[in-house]
MIPA-953508 format. One record per residue (C-alpha): x, y, z; residue number from 1. Coordinates in Angstrom, 2 decimals. Layout:
<r><u>X</u><v>Y</v><w>Z</w><seq>NUM</seq></r>
...
END
This chain:
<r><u>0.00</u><v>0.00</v><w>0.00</w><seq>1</seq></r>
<r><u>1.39</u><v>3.64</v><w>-0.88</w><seq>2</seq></r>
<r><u>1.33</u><v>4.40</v><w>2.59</w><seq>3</seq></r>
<r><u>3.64</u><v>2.24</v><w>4.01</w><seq>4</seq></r>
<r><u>6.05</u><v>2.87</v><w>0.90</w><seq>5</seq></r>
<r><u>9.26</u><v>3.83</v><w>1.51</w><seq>6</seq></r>
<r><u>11.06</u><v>7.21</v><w>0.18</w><seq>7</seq></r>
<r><u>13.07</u><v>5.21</v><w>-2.76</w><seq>8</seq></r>
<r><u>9.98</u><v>3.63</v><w>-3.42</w><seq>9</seq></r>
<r><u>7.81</u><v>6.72</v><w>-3.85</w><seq>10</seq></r>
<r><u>10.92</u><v>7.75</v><w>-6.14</w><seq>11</seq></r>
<r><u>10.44</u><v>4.98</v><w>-8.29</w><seq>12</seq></r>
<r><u>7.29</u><v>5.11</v><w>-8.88</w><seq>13</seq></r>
<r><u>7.11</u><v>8.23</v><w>-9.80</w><seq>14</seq></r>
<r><u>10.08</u><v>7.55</v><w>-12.38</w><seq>15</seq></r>
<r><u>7.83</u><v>4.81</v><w>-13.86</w><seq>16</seq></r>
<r><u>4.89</u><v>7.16</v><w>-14.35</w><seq>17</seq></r>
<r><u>6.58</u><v>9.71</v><w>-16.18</w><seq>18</seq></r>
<r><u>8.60</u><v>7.69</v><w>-18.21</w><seq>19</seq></r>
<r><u>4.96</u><v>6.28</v><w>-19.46</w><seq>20</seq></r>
<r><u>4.27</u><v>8.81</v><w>-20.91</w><seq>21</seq></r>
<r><u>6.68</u><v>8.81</v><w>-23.51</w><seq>22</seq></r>
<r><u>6.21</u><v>5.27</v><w>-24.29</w><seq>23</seq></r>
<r><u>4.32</u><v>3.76</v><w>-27.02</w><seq>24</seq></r>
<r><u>4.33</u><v>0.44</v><w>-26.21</w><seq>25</seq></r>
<r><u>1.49</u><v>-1.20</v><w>-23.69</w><seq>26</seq></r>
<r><u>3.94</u><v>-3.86</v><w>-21.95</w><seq>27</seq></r>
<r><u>4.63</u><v>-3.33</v><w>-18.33</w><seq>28</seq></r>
<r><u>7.90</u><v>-1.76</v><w>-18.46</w><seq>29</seq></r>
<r><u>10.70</u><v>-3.68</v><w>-15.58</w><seq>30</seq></r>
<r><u>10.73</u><v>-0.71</v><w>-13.54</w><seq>31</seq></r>
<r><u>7.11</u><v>-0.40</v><w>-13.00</w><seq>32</seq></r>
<r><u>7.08</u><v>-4.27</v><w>-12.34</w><seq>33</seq></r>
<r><u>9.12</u><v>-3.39</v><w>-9.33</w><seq>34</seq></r>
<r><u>7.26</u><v>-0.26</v><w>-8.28</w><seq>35</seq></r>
<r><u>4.07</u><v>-2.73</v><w>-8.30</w><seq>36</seq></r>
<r><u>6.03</u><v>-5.73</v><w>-6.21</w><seq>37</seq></r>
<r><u>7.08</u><v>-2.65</v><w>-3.74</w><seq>38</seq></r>
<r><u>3.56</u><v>-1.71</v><w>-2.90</w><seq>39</seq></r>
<r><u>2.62</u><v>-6.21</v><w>-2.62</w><seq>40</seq></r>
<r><u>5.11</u><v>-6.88</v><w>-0.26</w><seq>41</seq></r>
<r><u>4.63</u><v>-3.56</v><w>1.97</w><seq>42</seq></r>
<r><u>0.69</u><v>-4.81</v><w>1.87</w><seq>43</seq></r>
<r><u>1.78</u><v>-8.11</v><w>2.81</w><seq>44</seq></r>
<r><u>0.63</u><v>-9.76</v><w>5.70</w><seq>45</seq></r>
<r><u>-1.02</u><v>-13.44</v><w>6.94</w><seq>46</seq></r>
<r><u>-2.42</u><v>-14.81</v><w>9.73</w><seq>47</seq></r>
<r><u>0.16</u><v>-14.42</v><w>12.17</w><seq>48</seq></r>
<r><u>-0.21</u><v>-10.67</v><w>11.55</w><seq>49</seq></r>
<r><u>-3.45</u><v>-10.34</v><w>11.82</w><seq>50</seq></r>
<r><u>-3.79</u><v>-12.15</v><w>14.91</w><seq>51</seq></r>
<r><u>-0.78</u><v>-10.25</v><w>16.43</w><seq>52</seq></r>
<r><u>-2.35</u><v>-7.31</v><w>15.54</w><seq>53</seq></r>
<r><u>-5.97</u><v>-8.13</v><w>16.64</w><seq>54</seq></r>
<r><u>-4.66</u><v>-9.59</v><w>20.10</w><seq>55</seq></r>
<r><u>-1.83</u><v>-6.82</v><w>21.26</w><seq>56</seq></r>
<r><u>-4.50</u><v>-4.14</v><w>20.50</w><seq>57</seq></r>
<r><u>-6.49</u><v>-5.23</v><w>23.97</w><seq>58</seq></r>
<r><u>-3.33</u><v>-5.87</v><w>25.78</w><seq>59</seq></r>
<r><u>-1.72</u><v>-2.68</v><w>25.28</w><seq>60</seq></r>
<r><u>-5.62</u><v>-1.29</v><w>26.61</w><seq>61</seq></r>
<r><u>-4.97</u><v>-2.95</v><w>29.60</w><seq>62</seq></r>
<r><u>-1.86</u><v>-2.19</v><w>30.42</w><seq>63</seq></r>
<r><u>-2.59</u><v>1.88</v><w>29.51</w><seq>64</seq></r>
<r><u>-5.80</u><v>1.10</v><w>31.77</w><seq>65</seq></r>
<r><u>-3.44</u><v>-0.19</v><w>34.27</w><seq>66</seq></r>
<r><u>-0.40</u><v>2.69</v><w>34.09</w><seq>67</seq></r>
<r><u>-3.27</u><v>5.46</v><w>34.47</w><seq>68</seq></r>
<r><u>-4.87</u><v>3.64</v><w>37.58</w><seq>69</seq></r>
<r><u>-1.55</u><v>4.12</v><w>39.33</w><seq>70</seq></r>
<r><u>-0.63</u><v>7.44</v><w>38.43</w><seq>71</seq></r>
<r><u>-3.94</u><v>8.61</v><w>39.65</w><seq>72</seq></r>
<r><u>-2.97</u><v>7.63</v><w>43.07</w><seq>73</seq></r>
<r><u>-0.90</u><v>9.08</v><w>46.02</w><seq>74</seq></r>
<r><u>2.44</u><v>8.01</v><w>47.72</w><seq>75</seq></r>
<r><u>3.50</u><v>6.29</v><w>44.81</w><seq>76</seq></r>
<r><u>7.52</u><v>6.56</v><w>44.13</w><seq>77</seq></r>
<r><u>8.84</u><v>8.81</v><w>41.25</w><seq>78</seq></r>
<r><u>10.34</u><v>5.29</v><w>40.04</w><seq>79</seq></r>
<r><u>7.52</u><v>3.54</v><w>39.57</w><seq>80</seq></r>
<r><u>5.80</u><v>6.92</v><w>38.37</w><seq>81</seq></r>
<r><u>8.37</u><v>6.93</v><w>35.58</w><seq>82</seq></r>
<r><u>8.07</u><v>3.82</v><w>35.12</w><seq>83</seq></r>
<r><u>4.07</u><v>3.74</v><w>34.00</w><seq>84</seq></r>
<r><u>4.21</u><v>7.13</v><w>32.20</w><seq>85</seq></r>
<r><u>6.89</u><v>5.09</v><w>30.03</w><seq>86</seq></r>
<r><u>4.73</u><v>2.45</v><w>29.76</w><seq>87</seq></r>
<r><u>1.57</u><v>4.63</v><w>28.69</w><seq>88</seq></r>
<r><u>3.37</u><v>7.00</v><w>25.91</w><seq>89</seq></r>
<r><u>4.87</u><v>3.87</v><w>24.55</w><seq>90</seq></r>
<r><u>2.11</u><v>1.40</v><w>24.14</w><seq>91</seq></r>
<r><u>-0.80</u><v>4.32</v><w>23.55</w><seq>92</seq></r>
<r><u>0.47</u><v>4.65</v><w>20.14</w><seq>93</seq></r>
<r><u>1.24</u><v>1.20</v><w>19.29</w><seq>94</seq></r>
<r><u>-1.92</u><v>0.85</v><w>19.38</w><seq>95</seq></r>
<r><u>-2.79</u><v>3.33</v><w>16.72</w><seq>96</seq></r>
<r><u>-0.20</u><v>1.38</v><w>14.42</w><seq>97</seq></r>
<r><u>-1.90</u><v>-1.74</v><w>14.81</w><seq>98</seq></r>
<r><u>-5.53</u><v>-0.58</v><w>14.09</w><seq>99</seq></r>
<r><u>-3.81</u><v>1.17</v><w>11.04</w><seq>100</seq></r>
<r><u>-2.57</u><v>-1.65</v><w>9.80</w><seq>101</seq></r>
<r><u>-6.09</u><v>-4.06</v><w>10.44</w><seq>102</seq></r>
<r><u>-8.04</u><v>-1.01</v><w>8.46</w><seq>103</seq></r>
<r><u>-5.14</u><v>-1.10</v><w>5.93</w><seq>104</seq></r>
<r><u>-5.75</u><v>-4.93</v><w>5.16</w><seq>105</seq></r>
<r><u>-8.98</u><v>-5.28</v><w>5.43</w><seq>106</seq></r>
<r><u>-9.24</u><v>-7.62</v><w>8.51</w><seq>107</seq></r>
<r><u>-11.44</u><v>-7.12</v><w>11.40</w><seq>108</seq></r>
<r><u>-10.38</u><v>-5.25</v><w>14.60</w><seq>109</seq></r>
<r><u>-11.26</u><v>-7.91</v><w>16.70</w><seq>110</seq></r>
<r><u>-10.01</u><v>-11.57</v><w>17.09</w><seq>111</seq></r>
<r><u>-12.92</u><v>-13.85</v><w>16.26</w><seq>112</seq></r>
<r><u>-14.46</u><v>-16.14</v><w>19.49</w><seq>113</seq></r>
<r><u>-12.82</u><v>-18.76</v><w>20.40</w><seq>114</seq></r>
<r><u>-9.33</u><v>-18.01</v><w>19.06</w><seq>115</seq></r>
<r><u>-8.08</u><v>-16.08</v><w>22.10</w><seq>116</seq></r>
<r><u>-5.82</u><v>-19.09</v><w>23.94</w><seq>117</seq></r>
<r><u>-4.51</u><v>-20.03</v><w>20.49</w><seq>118</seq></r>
<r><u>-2.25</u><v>-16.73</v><w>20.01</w><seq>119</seq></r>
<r><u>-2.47</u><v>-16.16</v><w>23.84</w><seq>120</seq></r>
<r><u>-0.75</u><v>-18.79</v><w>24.90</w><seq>121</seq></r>
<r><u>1.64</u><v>-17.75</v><w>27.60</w><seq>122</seq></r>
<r><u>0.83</u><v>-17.15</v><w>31.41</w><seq>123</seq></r>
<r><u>-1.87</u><v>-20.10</v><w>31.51</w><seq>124</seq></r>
<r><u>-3.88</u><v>-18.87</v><w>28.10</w><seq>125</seq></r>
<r><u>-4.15</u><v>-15.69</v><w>29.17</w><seq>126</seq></r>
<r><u>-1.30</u><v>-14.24</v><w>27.64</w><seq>127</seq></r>
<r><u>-0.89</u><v>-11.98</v><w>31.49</w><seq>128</seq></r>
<r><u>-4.18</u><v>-10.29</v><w>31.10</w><seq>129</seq></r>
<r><u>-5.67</u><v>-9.40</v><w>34.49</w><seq>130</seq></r>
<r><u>-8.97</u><v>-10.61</v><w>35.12</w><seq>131</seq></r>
<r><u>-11.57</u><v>-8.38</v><w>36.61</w><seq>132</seq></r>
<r><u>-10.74</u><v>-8.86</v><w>40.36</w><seq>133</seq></r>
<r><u>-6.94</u><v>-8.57</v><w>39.73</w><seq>134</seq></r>
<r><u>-7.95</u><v>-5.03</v><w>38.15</w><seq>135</seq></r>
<r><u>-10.22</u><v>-4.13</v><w>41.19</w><seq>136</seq></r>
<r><u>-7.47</u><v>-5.18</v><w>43.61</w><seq>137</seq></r>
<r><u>-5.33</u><v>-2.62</v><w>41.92</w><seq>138</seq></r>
<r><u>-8.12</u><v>0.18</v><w>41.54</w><seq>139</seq></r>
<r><u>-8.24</u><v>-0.40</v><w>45.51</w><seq>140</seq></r>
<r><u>-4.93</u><v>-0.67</v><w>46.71</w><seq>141</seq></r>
<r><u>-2.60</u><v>3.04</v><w>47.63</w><seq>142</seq></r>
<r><u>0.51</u><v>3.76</v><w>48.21</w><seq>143</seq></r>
<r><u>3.52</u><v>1.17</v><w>48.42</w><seq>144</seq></r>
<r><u>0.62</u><v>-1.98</v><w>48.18</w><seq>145</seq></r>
<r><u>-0.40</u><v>-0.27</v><w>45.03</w><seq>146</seq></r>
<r><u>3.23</u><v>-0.08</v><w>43.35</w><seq>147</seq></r>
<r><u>4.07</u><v>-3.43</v><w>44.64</w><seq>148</seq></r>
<r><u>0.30</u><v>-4.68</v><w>43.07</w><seq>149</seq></r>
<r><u>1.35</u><v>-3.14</v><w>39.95</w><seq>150</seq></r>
<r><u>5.01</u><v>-4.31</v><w>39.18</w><seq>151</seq></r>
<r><u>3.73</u><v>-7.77</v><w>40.03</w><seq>152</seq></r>
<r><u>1.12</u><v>-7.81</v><w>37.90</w><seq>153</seq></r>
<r><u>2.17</u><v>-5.50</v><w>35.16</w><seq>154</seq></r>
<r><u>5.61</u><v>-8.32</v><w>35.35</w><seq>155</seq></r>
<r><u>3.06</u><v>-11.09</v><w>34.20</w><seq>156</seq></r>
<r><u>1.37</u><v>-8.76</v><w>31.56</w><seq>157</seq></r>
<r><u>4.73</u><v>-7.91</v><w>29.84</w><seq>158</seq></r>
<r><u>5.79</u><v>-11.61</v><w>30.20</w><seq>159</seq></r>
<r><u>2.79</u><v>-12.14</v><w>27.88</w><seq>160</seq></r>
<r><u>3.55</u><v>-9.79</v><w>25.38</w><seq>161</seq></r>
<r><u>6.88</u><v>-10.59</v><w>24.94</w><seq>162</seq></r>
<r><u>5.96</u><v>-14.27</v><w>24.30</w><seq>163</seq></r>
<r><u>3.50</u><v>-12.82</v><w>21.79</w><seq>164</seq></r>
<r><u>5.49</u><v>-10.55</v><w>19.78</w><seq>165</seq></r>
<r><u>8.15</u><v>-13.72</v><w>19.64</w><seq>166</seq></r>
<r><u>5.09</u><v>-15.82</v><w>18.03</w><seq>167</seq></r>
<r><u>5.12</u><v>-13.17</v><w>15.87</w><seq>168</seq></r>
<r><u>8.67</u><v>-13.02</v><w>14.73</w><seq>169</seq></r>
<r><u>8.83</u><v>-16.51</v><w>14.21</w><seq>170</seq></r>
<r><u>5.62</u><v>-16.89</v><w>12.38</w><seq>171</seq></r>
<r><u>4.73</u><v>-13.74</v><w>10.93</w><seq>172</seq></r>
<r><u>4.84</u><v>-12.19</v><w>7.13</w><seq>173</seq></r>
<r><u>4.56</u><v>-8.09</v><w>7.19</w><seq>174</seq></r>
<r><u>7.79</u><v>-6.15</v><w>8.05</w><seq>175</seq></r>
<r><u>6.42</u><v>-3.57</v><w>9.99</w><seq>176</seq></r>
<r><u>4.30</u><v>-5.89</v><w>11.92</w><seq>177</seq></r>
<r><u>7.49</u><v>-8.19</v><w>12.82</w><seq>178</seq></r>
<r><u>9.58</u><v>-4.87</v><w>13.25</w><seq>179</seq></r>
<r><u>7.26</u><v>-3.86</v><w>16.14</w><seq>180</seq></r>
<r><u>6.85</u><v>-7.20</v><w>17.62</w><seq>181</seq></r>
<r><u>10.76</u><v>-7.53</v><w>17.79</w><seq>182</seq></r>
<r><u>10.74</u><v>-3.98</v><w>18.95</w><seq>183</seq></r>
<r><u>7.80</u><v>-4.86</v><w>21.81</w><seq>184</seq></r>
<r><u>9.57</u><v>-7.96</v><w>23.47</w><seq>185</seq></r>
<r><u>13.31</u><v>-5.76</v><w>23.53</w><seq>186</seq></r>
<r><u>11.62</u><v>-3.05</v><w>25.64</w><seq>187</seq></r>
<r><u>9.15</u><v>-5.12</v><w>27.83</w><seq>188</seq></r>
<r><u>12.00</u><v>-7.58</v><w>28.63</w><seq>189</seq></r>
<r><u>14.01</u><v>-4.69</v><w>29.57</w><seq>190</seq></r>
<r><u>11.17</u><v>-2.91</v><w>31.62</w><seq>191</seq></r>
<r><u>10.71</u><v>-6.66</v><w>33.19</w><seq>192</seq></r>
<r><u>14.13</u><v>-6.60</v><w>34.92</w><seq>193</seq></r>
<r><u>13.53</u><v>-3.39</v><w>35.96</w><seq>194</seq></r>
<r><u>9.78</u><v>-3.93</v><w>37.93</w><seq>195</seq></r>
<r><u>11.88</u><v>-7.03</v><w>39.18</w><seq>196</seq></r>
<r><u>14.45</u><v>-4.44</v><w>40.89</w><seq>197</seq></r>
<r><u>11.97</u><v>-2.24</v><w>41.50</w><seq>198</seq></r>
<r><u>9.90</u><v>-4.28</v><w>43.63</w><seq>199</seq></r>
<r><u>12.45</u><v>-6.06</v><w>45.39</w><seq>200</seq></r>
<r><u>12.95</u><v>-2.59</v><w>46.76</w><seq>201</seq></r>
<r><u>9.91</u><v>-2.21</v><w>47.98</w><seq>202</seq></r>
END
C-alpha cells in the first residue's frame, strides 16, 4: 500500500509514471514491475499478523488502563511513576499502528471467538491479562501496596507480550508488523528486569 512505501519507493514510482508517458508500447515496463512488487510486499501480511495485531490491541488497553490507575494515586515513588508514564506513551500509540494496519488490510479489529488461547498462549492462556478482580485489587490498593500490586502484575502482563510478539517473529509475514513485535519484546524484557528491581525494593 502507498502508505507504508518507503522514500526510494515513492521515487520509483514516480520515475515509472513519467517515463509512461513517452512510451508507445502497452507492456509493463521492468521498472514499473518493481514499483508494483514494492507496494505487494509492503501490503503483505497473513495470519500471524493479523492475529498479532488483533490480540496486542487489547493488551496494550490494559496495560494503559493499568499505568493510568496508578498514576492517579498518592504516595506512589517517582520510580515507579516513571516507570508507568513510560509504559503509557509507549504502548498508547502502538496501538494506533496496529488498528492502522487491520483497516489497511482489510481484517477485522477484533479476534474472532474462540481463538483467544490459540495466540495467547503464555501465562496459563491468558497471555498476562488481568482478570476483573486482579484489576479491582489494583483500583483499591494506595501507596507502596499499590506499586508493589502493579510491578507484580504488570511483570506477568509484559511476560505475555513478549511471548506474543516472539510468536510473531517466528511466524509472521509483514515487516512492519514483525519490526514492532521484535521492537515490543526488547523493551518489555528490559522494563521486566527493571519492575523485578523495583519491587524487590519495595
Amino acid at each position: 500500500m502507498q502508505r507504508y512505501l518507503s522514500l526510494p519507493a515513492v521515487a520509483l514510482a514516480a520515475v515509472v509514471v513519467l517515463s509512461g508517458c513517452g512510451s508507445t508500447g502497452s507492456r509493463p515496463s521492468a521498472d514499473s514491475q518493481s514499483a508494483s512488487s514494492a507496494r505487494e510486499v509492503s501490503a503483505s501480511h497473513n495470519e500471524a499478523d493479523v492475529m498479532f495485531a488483533q490480540m496486542m490491541i487489547p493488551h496494550h488497553q490494559q496495560a494503559v488502563e493499568m499505568s493510568d490507575m496508578l498514576l492517579a494515586k498518592k504516595g506512589i515513588s517517582p520510580e515507579v511513576i516513571d516507570l508507568a508514564t513510560s509504559i503509557r506513551e509507549a504502548q498508547a500509540p502502538e496501538m494506533d499502528t496496529m488498528a492502522g494496519w487491520l483497516k489497511e488490510w482489510d481484517e477485522p479489529a477484533e479476534l474472532a471467538d474462540g481463538m483467544e488461547g490459540h495466540h495467547m498462549g503464555a501465562i496459563d492462556g491468558t497471555g498476562g491479562m488481568l482478570s476483573e478482580e486482579e484489576m479491582a485489587d489494583l483500583e483499591a490498593a494506595q501507596g507502596d501496596e499499590a506499586a508493589r500490586t502493579f510491578l507484580k502484575y504488570m511483570t506477568a502482563h509484559h511476560i505475555g507480550a513478549v511471548d506474543m510478539a516472539r510468536e510473531e517473529i517466528k511466524k509472521g509475514e509483514n515487516a512492519e508488523a514483525v519490526a514492532l513485535a521484535e521492537a515490543i519484546a526488547e523493551t518489555q524484557k528490559a522494563e521486566v528486569q527493571e519492575m523485578k528491581d523495583l519491587l524487590a525494593g519495595l
